[in-house]
C-alpha positions in Angstrom: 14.0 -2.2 25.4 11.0 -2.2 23.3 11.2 -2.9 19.2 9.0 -1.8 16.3 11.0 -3.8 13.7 8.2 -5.8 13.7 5.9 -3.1 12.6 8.5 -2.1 9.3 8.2 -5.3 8.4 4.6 -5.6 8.4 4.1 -2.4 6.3 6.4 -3.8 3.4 4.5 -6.7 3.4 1.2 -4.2 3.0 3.3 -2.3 0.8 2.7 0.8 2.7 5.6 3.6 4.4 5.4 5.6 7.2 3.5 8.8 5.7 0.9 6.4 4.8 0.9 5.0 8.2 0.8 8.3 9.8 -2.5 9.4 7.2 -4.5 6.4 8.2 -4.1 6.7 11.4 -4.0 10.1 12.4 -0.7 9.8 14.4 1.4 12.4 14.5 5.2 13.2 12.4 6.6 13.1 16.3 5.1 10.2 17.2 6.1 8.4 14.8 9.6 9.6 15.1 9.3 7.6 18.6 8.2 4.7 16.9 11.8 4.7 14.4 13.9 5.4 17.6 12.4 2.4 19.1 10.9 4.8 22.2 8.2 4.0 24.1 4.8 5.9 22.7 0.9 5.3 24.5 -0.7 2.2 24.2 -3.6 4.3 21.9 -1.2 5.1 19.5 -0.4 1.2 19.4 -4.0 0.5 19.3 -4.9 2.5 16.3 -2.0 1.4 14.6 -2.9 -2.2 15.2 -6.7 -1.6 13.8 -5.4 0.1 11.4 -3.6 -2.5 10.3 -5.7 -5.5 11.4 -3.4 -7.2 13.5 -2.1 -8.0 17.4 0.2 -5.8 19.4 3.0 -8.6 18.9 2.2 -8.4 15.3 4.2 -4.8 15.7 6.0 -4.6 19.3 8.3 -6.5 21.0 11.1 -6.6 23.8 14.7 -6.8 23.2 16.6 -7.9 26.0 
């Protein structure tokens, strides 16, 4: 199963929230809603969020087995 706890702890430590998340990177309410259910979303949304916020895909994602 894939986790984004990763990714809320990475905005704390930015001092950002979702909203702002969602405004930088032009993803969408929904698609975030994905991301807080832990639900698999495209790897473009994963790319802009990782530009966004200068960092690795393992800086946000990971598996939990």
């Amino acid at each position: 199963m894939v986790s984004y706890d990763k990714l809320w702890h990475l905005l704390l430590d930015k001092g950002l929230n979702k909203g702002d998340l969602c405004k930088e990177t032009g993803i969408s309410s929904s698609t975030m809603a994905k991301l807080g259910k832990n639900e698999i979303v495209s790897l473009e949304v994963l790319e802009k969020i990782c530009k966004t916020l200068q960092c690795d895909l393992g800086d946000i994602a990971g598996f939990k087995f």
